[in-house]
N, C-alpha and C positions, 0 to 999 in steps of 0.2 A: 507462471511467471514469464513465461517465456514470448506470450503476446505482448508483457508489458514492456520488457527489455525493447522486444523489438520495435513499438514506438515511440521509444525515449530516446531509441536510435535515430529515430527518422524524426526526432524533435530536435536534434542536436547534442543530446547528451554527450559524453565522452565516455567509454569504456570504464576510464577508472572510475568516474562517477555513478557509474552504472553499478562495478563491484563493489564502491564503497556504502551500498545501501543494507549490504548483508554486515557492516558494521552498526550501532547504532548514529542513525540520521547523517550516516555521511562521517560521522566523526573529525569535521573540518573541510571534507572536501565542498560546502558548501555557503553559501552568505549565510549571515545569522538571521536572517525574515525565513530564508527557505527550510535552515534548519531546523528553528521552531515549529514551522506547517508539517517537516516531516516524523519528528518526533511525537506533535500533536496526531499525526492518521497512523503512526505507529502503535501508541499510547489506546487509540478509539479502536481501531482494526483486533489488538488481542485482547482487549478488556479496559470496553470504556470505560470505568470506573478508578480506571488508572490514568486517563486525562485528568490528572488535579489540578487546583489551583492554581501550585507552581505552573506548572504546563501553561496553564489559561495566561496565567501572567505573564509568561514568555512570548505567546501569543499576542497578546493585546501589546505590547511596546513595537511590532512591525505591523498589525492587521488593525482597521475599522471593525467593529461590529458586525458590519454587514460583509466585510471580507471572510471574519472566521465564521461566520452562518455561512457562506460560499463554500468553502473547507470543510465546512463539515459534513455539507450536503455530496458535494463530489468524493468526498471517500466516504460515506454512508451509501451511497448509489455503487460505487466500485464495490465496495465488501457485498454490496446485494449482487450486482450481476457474476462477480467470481463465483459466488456459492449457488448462483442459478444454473449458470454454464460448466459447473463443475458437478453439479448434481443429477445434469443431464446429459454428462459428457461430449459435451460440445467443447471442441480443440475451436480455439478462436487466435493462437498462435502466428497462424499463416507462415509456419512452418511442419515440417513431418513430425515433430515431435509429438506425444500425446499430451491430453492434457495432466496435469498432476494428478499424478493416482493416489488413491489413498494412502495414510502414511502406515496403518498396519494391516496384517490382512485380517478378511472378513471370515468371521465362522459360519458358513454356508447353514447351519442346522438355525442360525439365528433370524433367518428370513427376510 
């Protein structure tokens, strides 16, 4: 997480907008086109099958077709590079911190 903060920083983001993504989609700190895209790569990121229709529908009152095909492709590409670079442990950061370690530990006898 901690490469991404840091270029949301260097997009302009705002701190609290930064924090308020561990709420869900902002929970207001954002327009409602941004909000939908975030709740939509929120929705695809932990199980796209929970991108429903509502969702899509929320979507499609701010995006073109070809905007939420844009959308889906750059957070489909993001959830591929995080789980590449996390599975190789590659800190892409550009900070000292490591990359996110796994969230429990490993049974060594499990190989």
């Amino acid at each position: 997480m901690a490469g991404h903060t840091a270029l949301a920083r260097q997009l302009g983001y705002t701190e609290a907008e930064i924090e308020s993504l561990d709420r869900e989609a902002g929970a207001g700190a954002f327009d409602p086109a941004l909000r939908a895209a975030l709740i939509y790569a929120e929705k695809m990121t932990r199980d796209a099958h929970k991108a429903s229709d509502a969702v899509f529908a929320e979507l499609k009152k701010h995006y073109s077709d070809s905007e939420i095909l844009e959308i889906t492709a750059v957070v489909a590409l993001a959830n591929y590079w995080n789980r590449f670079t996390t599975a190789l442990r590659i800190d892409l950061s550009g900070t000292d911190e490591p990359y996110d370690p796994p969230s429990t530990p490993r049974d060594p006898s499990h190989g």
